[in-house]
MOPAC internal coordinates of N, CA, C and O (Angstrom, degrees):
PM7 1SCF
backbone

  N    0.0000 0     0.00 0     0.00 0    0    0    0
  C    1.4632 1     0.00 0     0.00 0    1    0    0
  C    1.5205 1   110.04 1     0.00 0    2    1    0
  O    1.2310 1   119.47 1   -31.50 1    3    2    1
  N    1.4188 1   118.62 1   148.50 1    3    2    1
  C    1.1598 1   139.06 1  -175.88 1    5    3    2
  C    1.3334 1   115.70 1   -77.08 1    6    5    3
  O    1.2310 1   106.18 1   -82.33 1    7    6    5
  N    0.9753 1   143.27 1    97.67 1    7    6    5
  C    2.0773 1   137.00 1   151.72 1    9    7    6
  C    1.6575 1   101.34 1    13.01 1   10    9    7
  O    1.2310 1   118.39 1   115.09 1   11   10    9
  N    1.5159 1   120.68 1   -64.91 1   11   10    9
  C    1.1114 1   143.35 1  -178.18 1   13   11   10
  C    1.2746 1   125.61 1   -39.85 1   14   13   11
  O    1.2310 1   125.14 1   119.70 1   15   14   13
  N    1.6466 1   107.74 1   -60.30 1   15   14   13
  C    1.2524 1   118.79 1   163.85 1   17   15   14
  C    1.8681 1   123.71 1   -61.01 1   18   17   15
  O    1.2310 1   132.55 1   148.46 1   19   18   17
  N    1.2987 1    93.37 1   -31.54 1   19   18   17
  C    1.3724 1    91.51 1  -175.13 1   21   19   18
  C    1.5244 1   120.82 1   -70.85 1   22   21   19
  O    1.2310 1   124.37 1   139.09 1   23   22   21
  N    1.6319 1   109.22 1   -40.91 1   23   22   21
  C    1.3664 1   129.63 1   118.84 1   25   23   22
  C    1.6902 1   118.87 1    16.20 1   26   25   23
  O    1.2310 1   126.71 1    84.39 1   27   26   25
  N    1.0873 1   104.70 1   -95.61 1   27   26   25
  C    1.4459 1   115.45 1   169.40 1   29   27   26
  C    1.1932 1   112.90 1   -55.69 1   30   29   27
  O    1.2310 1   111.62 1   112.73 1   31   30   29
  N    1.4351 1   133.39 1   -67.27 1   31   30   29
  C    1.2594 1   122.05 1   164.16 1   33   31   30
  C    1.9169 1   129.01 1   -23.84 1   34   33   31
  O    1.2310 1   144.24 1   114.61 1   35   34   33
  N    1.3317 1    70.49 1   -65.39 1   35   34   33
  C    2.1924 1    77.28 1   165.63 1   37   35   34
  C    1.4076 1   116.96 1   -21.79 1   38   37   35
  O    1.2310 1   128.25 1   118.09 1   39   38   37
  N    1.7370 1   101.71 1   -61.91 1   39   38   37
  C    1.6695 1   107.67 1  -163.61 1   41   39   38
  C    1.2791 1   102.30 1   -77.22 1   42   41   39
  O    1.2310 1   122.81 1   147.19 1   43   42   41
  N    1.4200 1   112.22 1   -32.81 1   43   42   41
  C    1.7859 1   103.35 1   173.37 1   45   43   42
  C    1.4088 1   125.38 1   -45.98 1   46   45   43
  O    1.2310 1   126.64 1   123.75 1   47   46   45
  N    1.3150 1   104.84 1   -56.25 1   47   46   45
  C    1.4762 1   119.54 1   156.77 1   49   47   46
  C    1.6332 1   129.65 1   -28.27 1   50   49   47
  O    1.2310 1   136.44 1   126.82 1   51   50   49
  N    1.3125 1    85.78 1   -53.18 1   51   50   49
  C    1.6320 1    96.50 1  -178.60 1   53   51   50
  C    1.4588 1   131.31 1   -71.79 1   54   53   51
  O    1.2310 1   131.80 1   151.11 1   55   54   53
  N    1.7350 1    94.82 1   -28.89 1   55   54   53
  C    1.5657 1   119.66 1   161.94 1   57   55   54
  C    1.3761 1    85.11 1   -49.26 1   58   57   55
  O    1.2310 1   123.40 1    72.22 1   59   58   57
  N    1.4507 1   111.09 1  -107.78 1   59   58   57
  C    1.7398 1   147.48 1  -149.50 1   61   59   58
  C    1.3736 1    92.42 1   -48.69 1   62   61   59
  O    1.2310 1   107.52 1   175.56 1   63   62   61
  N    1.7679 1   140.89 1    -4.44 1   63   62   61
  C    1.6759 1   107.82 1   158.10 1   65   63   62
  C    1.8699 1   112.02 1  -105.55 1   66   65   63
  O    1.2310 1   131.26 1  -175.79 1   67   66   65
  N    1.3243 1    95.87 1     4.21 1   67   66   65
  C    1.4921 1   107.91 1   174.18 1   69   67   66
  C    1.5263 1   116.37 1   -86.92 1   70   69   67
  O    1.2310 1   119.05 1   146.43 1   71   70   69
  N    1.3915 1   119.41 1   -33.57 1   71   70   69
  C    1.2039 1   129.14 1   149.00 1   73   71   70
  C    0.9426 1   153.73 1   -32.72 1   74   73   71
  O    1.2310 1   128.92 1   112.99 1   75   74   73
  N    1.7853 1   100.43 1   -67.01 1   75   74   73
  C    1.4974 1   138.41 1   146.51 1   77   75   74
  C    1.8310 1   123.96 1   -24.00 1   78   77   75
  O    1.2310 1   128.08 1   122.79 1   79   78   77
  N    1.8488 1   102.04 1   -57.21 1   79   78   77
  C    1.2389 1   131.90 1   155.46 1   81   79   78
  C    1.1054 1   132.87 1   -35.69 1   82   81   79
  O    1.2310 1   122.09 1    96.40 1   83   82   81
  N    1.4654 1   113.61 1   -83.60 1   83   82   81
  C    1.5833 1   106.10 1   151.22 1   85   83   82
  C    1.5305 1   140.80 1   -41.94 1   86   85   83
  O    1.2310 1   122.40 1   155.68 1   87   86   85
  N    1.7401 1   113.00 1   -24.32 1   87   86   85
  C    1.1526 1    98.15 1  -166.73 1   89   87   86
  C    1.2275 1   109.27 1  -114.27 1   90   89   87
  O    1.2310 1   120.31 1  -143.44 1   91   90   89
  N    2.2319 1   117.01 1    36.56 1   91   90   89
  C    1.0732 1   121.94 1   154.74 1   93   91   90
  C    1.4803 1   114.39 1  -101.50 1   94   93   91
  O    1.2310 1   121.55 1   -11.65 1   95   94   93
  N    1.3028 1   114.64 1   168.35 1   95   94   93
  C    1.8710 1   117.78 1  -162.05 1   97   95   94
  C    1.6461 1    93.70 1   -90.32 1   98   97   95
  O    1.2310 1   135.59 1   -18.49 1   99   98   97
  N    1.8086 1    87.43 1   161.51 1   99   98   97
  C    1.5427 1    74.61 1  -137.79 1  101   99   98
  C    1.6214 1    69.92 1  -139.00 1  102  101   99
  O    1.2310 1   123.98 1   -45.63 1  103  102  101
  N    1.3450 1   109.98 1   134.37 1  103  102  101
  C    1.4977 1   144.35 1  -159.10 1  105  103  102
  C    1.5545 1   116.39 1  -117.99 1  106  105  103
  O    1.2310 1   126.76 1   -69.54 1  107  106  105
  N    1.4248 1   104.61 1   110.46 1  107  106  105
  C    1.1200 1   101.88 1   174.11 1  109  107  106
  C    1.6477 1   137.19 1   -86.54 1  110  109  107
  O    1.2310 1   132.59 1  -152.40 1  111  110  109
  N    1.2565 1    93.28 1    27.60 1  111  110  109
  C    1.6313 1    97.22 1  -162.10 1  113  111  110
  C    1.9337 1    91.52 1   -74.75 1  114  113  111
  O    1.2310 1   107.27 1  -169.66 1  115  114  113
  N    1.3131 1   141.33 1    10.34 1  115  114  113
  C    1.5096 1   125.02 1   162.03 1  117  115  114
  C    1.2317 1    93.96 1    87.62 1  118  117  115
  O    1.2310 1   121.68 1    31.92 1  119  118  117
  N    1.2759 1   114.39 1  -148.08 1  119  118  117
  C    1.5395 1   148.60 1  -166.68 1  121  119  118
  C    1.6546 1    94.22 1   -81.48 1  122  121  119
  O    1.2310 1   107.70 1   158.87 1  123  122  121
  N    1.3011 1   140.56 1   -21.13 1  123  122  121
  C    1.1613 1   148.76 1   160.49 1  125  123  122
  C    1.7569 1   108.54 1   -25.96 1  126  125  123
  O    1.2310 1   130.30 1   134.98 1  127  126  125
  N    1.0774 1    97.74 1   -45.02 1  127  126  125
  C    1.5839 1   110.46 1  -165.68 1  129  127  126
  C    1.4943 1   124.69 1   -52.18 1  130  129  127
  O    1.2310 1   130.72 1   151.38 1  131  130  129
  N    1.8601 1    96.93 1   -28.62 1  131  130  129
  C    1.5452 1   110.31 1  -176.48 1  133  131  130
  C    1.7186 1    96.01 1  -101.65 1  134  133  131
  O    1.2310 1   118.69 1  -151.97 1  135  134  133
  N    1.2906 1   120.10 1    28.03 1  135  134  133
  C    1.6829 1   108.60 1  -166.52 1  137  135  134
  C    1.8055 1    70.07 1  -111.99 1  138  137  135
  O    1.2310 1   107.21 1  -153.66 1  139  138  137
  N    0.7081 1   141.43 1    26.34 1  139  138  137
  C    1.7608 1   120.00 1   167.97 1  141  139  138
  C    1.7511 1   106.64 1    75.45 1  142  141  139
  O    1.2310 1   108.57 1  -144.26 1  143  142  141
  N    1.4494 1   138.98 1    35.74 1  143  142  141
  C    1.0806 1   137.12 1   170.61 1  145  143  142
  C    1.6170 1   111.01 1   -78.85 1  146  145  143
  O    1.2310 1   119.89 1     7.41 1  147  146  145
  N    1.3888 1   117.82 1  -172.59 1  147  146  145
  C    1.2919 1   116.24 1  -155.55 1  149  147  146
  C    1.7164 1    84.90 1   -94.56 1  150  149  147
  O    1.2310 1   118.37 1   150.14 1  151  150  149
  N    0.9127 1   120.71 1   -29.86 1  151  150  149
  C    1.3996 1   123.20 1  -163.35 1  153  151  150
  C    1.4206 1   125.05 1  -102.69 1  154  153  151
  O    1.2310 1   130.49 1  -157.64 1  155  154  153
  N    1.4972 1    97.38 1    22.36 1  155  154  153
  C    1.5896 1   105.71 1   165.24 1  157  155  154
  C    1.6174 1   119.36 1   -89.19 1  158  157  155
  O    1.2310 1   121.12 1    -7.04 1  159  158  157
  N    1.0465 1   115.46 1   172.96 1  159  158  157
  C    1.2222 1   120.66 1   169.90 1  161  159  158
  C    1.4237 1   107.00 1   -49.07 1  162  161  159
  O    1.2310 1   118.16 1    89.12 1  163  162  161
  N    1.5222 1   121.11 1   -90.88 1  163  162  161
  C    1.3469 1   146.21 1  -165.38 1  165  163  162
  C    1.7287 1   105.18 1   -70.91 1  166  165  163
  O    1.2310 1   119.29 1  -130.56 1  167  166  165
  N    1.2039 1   118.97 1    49.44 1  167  166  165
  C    1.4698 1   123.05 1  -155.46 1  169  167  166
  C    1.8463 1    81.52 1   -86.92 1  170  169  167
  O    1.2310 1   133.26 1    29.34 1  171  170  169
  N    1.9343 1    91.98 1  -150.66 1  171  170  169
  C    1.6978 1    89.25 1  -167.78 1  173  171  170
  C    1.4342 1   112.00 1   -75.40 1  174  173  171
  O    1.2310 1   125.31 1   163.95 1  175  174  173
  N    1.2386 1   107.41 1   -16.05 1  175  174  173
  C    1.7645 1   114.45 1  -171.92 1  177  175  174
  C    1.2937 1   108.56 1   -86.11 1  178  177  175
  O    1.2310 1   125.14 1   169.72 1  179  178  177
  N    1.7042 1   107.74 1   -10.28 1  179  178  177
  C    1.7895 1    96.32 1  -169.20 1  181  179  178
  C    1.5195 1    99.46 1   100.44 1  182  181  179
  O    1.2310 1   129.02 1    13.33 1  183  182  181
  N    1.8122 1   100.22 1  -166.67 1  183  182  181
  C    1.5276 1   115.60 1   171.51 1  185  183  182
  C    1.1658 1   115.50 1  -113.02 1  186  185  183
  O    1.2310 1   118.26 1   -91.97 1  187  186  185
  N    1.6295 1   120.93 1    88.03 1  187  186  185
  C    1.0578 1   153.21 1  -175.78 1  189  187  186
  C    1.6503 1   128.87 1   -65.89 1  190  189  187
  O    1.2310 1   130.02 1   154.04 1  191  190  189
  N    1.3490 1    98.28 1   -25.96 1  191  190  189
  C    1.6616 1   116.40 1  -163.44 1  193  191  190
  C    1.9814 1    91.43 1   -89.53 1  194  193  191
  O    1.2310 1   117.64 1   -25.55 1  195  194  193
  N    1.2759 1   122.09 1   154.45 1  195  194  193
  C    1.5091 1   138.71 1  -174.29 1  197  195  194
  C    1.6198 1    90.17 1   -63.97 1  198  197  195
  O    1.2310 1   119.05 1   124.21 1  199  198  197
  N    1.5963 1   119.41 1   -55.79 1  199  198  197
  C    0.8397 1   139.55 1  -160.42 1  201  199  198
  C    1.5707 1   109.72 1   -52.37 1  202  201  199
  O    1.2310 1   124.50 1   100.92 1  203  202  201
  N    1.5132 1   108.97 1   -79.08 1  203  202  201
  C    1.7046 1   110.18 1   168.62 1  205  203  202
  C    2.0051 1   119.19 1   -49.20 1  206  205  203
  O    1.2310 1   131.18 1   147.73 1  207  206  205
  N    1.3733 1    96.02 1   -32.27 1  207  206  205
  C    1.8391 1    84.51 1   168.20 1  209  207  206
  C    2.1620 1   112.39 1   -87.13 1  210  209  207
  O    1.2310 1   132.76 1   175.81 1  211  210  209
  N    1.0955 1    92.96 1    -4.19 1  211  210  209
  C    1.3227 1    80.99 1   154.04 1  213  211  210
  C    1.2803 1   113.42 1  -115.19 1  214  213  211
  O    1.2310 1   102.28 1   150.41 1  215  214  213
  N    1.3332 1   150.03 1   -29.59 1  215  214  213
  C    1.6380 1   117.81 1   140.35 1  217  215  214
  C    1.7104 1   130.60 1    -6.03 1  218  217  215
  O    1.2310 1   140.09 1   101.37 1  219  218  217
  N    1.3938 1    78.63 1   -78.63 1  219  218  217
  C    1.7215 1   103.54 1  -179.66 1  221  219  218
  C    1.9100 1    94.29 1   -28.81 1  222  221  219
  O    1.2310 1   128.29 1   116.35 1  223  222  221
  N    1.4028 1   101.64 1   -63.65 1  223  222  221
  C    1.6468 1   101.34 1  -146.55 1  225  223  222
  C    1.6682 1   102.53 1   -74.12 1  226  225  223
  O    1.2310 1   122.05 1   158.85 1  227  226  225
  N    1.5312 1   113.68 1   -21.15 1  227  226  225
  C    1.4963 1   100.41 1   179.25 1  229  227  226
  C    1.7792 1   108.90 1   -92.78 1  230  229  227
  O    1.2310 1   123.39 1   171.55 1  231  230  229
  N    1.2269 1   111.11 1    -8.45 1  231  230  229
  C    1.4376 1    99.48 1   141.12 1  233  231  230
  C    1.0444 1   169.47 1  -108.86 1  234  233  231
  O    1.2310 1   138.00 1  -163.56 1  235  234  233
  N    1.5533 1    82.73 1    16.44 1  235  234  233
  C    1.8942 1    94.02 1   144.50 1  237  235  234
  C    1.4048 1   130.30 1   -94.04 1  238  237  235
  O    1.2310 1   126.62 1   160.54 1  239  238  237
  N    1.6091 1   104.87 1   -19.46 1  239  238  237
  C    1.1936 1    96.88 1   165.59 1  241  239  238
  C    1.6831 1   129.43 1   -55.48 1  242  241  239
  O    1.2310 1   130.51 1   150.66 1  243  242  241
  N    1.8693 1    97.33 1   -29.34 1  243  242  241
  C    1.0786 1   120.80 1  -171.05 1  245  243  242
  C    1.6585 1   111.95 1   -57.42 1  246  245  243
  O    1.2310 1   123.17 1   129.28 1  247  246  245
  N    1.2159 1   111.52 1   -50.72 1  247  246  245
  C    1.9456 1   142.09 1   164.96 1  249  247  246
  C    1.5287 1   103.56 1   -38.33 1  250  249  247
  O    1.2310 1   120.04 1   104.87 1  251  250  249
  N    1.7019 1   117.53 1   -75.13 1  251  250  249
  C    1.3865 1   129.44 1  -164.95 1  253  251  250
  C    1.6692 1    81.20 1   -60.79 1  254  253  251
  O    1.2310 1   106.30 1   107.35 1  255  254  253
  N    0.9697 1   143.06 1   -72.65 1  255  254  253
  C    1.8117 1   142.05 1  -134.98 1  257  255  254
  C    1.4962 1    84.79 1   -67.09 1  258  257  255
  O    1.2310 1   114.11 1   125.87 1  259  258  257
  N    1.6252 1   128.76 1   -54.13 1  259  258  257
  C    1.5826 1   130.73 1   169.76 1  261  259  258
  C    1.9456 1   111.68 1    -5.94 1  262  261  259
  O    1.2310 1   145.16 1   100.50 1  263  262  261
  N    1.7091 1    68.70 1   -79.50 1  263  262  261
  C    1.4784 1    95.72 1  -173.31 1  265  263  262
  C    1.7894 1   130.63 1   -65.08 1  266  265  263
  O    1.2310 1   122.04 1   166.51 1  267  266  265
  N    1.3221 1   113.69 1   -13.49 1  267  266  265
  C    1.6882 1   132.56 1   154.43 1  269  267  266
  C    1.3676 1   116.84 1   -60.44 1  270  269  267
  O    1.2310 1   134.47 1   134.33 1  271  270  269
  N    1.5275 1    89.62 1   -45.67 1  271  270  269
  C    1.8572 1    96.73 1   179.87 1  273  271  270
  C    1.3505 1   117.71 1   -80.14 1  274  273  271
  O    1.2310 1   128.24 1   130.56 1  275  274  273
  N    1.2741 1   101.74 1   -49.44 1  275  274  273
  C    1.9196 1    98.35 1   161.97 1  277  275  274
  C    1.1441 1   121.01 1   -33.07 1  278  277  275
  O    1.2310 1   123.29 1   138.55 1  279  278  277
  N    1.5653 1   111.30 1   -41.45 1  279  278  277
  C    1.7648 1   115.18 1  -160.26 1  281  279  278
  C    1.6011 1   101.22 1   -90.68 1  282  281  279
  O    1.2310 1   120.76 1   136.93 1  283  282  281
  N    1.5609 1   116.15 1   -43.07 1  283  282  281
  C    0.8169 1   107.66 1   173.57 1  285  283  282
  C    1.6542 1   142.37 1   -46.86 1  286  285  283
  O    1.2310 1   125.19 1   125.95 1  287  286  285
  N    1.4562 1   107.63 1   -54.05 1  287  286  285
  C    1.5388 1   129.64 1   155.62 1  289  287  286
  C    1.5099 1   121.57 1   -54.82 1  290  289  287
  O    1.2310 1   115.27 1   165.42 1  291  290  289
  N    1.7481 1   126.58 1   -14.58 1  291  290  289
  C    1.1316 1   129.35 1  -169.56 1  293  291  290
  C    1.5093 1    82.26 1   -80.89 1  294  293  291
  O    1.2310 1   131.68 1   113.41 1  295  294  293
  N    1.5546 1    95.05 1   -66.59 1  295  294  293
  C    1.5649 1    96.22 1  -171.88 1  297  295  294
  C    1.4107 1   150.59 1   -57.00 1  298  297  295
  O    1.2310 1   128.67 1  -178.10 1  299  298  297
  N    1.6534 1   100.90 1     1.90 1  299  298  297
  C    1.1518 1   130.16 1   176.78 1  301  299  298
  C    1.2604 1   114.83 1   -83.72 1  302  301  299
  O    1.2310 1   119.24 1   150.84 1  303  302  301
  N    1.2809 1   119.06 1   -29.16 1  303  302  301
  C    1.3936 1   138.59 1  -177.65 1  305  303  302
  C    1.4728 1   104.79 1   -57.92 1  306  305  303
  O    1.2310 1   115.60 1   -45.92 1  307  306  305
  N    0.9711 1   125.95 1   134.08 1  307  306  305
  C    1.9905 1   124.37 1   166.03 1  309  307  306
  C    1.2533 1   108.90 1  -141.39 1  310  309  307
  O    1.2310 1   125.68 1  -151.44 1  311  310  309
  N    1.4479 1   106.69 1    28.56 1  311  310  309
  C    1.8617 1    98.35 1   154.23 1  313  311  310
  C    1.7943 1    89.78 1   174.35 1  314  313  311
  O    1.2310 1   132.78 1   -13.26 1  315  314  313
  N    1.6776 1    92.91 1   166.74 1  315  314  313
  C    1.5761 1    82.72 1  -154.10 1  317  315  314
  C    1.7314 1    94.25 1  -121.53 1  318  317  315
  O    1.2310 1   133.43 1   -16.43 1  319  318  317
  N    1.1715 1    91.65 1   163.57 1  319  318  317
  C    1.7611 1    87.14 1  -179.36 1  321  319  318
  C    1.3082 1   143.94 1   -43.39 1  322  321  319
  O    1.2310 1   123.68 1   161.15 1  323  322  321
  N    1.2937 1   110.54 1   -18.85 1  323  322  321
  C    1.5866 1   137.34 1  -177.06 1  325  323  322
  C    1.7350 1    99.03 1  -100.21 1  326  325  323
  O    1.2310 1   118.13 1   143.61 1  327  326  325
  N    1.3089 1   121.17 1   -36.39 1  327  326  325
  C    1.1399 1   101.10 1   160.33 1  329  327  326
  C    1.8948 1   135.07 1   -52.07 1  330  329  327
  O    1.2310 1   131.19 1   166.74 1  331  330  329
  N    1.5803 1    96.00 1   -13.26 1  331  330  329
  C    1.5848 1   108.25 1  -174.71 1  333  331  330
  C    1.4773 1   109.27 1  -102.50 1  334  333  331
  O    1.2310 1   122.01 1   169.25 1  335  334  333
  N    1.3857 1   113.75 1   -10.75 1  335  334  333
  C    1.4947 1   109.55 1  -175.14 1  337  335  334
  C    1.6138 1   100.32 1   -46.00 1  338  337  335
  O    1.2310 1   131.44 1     8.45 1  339  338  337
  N    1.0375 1    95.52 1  -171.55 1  339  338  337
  C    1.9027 1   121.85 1   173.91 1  341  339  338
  C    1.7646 1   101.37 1  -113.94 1  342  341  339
  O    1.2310 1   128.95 1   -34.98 1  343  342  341
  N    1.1560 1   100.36 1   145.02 1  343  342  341
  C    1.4218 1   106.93 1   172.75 1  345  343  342
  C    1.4854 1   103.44 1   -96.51 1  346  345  343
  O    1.2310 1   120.13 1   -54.98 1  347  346  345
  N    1.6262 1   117.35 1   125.02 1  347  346  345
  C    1.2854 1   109.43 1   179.12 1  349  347  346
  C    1.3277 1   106.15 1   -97.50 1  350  349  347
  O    1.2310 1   108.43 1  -172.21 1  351  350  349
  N    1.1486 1   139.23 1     7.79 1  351  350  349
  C    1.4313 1   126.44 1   174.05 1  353  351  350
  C    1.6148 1   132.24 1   -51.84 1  354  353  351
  O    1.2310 1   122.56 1   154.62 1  355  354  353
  N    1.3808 1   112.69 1   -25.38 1  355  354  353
  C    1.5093 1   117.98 1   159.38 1  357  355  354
  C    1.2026 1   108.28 1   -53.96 1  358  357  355
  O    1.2310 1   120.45 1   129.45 1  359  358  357
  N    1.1058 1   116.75 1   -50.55 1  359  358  357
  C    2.2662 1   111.53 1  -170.45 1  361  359  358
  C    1.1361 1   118.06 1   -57.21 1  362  361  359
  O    1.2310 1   120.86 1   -59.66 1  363  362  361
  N    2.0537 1   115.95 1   120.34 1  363  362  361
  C    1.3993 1    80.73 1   167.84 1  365  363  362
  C    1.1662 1   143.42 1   -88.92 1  366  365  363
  O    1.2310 1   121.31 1    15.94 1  367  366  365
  N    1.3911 1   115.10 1  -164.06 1  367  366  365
  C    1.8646 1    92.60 1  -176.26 1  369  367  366
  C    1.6815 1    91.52 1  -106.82 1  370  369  367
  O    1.2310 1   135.77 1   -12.00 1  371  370  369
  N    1.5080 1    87.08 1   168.00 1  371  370  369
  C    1.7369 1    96.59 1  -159.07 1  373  371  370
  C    1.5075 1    98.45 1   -66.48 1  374  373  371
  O    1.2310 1   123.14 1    -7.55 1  375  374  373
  N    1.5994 1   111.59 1   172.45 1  375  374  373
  C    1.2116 1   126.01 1  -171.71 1  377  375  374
  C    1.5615 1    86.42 1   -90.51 1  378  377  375
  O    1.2310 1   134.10 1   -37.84 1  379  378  377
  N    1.8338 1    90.34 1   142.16 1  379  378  377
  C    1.2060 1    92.76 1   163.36 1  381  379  378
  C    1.9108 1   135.31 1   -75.03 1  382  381  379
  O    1.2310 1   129.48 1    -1.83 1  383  382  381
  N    1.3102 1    99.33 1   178.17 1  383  382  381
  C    1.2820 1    95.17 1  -155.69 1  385  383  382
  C    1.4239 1   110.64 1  -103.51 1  386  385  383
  O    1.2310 1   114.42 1   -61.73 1  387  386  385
  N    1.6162 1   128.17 1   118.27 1  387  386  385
  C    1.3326 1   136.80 1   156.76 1  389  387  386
  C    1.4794 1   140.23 1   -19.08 1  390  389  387
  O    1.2310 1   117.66 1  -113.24 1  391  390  389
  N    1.3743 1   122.07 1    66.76 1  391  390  389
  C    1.2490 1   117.88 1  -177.83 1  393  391  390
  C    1.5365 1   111.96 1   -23.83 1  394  393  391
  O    1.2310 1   129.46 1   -14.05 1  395  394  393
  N    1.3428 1    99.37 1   165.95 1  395  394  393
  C    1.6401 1    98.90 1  -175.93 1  397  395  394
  C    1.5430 1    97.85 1  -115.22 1  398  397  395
  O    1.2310 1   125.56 1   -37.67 1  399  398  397
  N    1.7291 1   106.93 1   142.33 1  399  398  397
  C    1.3417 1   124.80 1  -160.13 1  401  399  398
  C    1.9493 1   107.96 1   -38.49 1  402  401  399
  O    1.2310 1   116.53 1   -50.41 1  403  402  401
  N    1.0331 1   124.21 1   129.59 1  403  402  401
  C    1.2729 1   126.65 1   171.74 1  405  403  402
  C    1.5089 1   116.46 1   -53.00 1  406  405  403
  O    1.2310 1   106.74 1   -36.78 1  407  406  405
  N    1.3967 1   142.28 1   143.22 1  407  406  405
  C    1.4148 1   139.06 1   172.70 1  409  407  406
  C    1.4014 1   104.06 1   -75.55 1  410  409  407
  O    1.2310 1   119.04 1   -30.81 1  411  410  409
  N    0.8819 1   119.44 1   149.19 1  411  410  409
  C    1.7570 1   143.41 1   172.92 1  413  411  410
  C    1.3136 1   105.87 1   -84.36 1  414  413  411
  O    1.2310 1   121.07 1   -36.98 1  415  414  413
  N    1.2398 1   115.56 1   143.02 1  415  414  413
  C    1.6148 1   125.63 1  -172.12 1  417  415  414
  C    1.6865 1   101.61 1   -77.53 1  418  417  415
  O    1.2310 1   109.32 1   150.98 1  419  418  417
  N    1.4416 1   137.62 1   -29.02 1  419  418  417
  C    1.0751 1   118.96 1  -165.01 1  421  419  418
  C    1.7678 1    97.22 1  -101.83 1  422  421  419
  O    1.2310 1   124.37 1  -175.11 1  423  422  421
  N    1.1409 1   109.22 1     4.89 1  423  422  421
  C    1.7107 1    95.31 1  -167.14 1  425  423  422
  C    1.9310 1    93.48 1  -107.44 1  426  425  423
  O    1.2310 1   126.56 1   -36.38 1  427  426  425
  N    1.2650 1   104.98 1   143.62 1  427  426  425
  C    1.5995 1   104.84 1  -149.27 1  429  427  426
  C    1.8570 1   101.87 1   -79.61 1  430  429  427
  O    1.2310 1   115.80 1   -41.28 1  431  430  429
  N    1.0661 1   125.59 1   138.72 1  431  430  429
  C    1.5341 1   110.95 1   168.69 1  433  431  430
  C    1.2458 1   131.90 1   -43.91 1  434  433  431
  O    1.2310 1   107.35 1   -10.44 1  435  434  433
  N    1.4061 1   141.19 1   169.56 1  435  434  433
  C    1.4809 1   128.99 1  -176.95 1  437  435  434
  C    1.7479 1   117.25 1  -116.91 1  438  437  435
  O    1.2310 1   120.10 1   180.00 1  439  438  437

């Protein structure tokens, strides 16, 4: 498989779990949701609804396809950015800089 394809796949993914998302019912009980109510996801039965196990499954597909492309593009790589810097050690560094003449005690400030 291609970088490319996987690529495409990605956004497919990204469609169909954004989708998925919205078009489960959607509960306002807050932060309630992780206290063990009936109307959480992960309640006593689990994730029961078609809807949350197809969530679930296009985001892991979503994760594994992540992680192909990571590997893929890592490994594509054959030299790394710091290998391309510039060496600045030829330049010099600027001359330092000339304090400015000190005032004299008898000549009055301005």
């Amino acid at each position: 498989m291609t970088a490319s394809f996987l690529l495409i796949v990605q956004i497919i993914l990204v469609v169909m779990i954004i989708i998925a998302v919205l078009l489960q019912k959607s509960s306002s009980i807050g932060l309630g949701a992780y206290s063990g109510s009936n109307d959480s996801v992960f309640g006593a039965k689990g994730p029961a609804s078609f809807l949350a196990k197809a969530t679930f499954t296009i985001g892991f597909l979503f994760v594994v396809n992540t992680i192909a492309l990571g590997y893929m593009y890592a490994s594509a790589a054959t030299e790394s950015v710091v290998d391309n810097m510039v060496e600045t050690t030829d330049v010099q560094a600027p001359s330092a800089v000339t304090p400015p003449p000190a005032q004299s005690e008898t000549t009055p400030p301005k």
